[in-house]
C-alpha positions as CSV (number, residue, x, y, z in Angstrom):
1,X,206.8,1.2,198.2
2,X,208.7,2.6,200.8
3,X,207.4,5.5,203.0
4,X,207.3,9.0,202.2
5,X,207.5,12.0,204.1
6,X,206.2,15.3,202.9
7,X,207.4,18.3,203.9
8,X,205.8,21.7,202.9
9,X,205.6,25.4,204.2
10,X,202.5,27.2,203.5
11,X,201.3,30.7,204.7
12,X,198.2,30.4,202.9
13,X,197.5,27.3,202.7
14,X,197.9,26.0,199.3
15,X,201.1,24.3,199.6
16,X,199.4,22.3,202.9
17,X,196.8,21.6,200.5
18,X,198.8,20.1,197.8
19,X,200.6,18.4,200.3
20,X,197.5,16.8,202.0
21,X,196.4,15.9,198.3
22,X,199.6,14.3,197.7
23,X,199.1,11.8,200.7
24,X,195.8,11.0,199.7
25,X,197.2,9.9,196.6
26,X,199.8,7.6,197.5
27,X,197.7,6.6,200.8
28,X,198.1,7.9,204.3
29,X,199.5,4.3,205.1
30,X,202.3,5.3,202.5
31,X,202.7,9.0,203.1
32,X,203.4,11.4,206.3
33,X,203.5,15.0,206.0
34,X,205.1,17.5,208.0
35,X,204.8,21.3,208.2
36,X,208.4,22.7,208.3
37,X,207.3,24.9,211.1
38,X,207.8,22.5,213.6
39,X,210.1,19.8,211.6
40,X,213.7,19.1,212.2
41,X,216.4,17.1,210.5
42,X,215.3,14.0,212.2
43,X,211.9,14.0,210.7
44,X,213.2,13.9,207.1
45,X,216.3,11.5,208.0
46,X,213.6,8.7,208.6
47,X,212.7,8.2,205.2
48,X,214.0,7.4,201.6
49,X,211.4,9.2,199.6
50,X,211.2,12.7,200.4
51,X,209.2,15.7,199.0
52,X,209.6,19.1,199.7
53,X,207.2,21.6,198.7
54,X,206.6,25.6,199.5
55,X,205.6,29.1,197.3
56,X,207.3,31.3,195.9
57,X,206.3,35.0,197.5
58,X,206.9,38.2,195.5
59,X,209.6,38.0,193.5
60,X,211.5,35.1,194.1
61,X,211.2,34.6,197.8
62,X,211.1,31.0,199.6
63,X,207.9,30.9,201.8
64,X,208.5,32.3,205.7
65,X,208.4,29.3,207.6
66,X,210.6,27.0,204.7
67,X,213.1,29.8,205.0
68,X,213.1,29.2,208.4
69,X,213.7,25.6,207.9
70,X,216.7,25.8,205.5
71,X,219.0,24.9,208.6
72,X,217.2,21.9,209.3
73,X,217.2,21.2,205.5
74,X,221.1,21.9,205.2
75,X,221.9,20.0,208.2
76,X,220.3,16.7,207.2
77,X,221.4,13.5,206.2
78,X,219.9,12.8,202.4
79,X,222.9,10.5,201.2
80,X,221.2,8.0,198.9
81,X,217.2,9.1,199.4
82,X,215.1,10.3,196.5
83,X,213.8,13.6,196.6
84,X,211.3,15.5,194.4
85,X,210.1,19.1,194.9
86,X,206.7,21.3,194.3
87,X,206.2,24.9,194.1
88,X,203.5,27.4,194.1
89,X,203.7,30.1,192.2
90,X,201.7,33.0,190.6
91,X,203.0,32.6,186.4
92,X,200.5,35.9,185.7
93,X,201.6,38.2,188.3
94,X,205.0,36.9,188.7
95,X,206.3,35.6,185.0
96,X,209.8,36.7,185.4
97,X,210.2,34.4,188.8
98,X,207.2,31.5,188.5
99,X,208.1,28.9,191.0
100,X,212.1,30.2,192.0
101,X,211.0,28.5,195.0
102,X,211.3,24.9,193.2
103,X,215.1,25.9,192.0
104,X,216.3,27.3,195.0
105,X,215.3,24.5,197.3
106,X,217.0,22.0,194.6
107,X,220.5,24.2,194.5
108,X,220.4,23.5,198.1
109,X,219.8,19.8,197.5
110,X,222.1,19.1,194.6
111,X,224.9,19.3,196.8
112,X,223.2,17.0,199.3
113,X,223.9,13.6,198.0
114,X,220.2,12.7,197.0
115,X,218.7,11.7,194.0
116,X,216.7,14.5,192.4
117,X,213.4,13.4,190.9
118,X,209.7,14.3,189.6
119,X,210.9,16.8,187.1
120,X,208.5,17.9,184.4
121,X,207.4,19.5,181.5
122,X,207.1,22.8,181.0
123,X,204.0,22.9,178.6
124,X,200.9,24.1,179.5
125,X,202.8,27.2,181.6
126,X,202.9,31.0,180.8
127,X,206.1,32.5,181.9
128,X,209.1,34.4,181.4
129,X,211.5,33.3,183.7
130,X,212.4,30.3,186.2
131,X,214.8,29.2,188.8
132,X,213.1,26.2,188.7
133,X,213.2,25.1,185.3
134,X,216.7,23.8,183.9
135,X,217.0,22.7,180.3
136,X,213.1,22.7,178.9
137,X,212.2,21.1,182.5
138,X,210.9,22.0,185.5
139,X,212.9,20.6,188.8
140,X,210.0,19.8,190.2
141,X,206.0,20.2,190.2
142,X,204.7,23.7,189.8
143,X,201.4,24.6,190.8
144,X,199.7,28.0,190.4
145,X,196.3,28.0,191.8
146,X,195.4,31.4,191.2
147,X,195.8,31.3,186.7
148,X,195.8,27.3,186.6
149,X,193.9,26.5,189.7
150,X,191.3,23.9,188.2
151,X,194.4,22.0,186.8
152,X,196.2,21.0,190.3
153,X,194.2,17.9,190.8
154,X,195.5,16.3,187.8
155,X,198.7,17.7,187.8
156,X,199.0,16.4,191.1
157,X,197.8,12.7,190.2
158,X,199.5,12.4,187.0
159,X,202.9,13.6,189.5
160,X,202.5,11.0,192.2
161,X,202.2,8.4,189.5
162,X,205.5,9.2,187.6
163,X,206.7,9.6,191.6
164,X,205.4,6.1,192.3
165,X,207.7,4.8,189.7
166,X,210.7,6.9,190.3
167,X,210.5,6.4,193.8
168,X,211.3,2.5,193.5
């Protein structure tokens, strides 16, 4: 498998978690991650699997420091990579915006020339209302460790191994 580079922006930590969990998975020799804080276009232009990952805060809001990267994001080269996205989100407190952050980073990337993968299903959530979700899926992971904490490990797992083939 090619190399991977995932990027995530966390302001409490949970998306640096999942990301950290993600290289574990497909192995640190396989796997970088970056936090978008201090990445730039160059850093994602290096591979051809890509992840991006941040929360959703409040109601609908990209987290601080992946808003702040949304110039680096819109300014890189992703012609012909594969990309897949996670979000946090909070489907309890938040049900009428669970994960936006998962949609709005893929409007951005839809026009980008990539290959969107990793989408899945959306059973086992409780919400109202995505961005993120298109068509029965969801456009990426979602996560939400504060309602469905004790099932991110497998959610994780099971996502890196439907990444492993989609990312060949």
């Amino acid at each position: 498998m090619q190399d991977i580079g995932i990027f995530y922006g966390s302001s409490t930590g949970n998306s640096e978690a999942a990301a950290q969990q993600m290289q574990k998975e497909f192995g640190e020799s396989v796997a970088t991650i970056y936090d978008v804080s201090s990445a730039k276009a160059a850093d994602i232009e290096k591979y051809s699997n890509v992840i991006f990952g941040c929360s959703t805060l409040e109601i609908g809001e990209l987290e601080y420091d992946f808003e702040d990267f949304l110039p680096e994001l819109k300014a890189a080269n992703l012609q012909d990579k594969k990309v897949a996205i996670f979000g946090l989100g909070d489907q309890e407190s938040y049900p009428d915006s669970f994960v936006d952050s998962i949609g709005i980073t893929y409007d951005i990337l839809k026009e980008k020339g990539c290959e969107l993968v990793g989408k899945v299903s959306t059973e086992g959530y409780d919400y109202d209302e995505s961005r993120g979700e298109l068509d029965g899926q969801f456009l990426g992971l979602p996560l939400d460790e504060e309602n469905q904490g004790d099932l991110t490990n497998e959610r994780i797992k099971n996502w890196v191994e439907q990444l492993r083939d989609e990312f060949n």
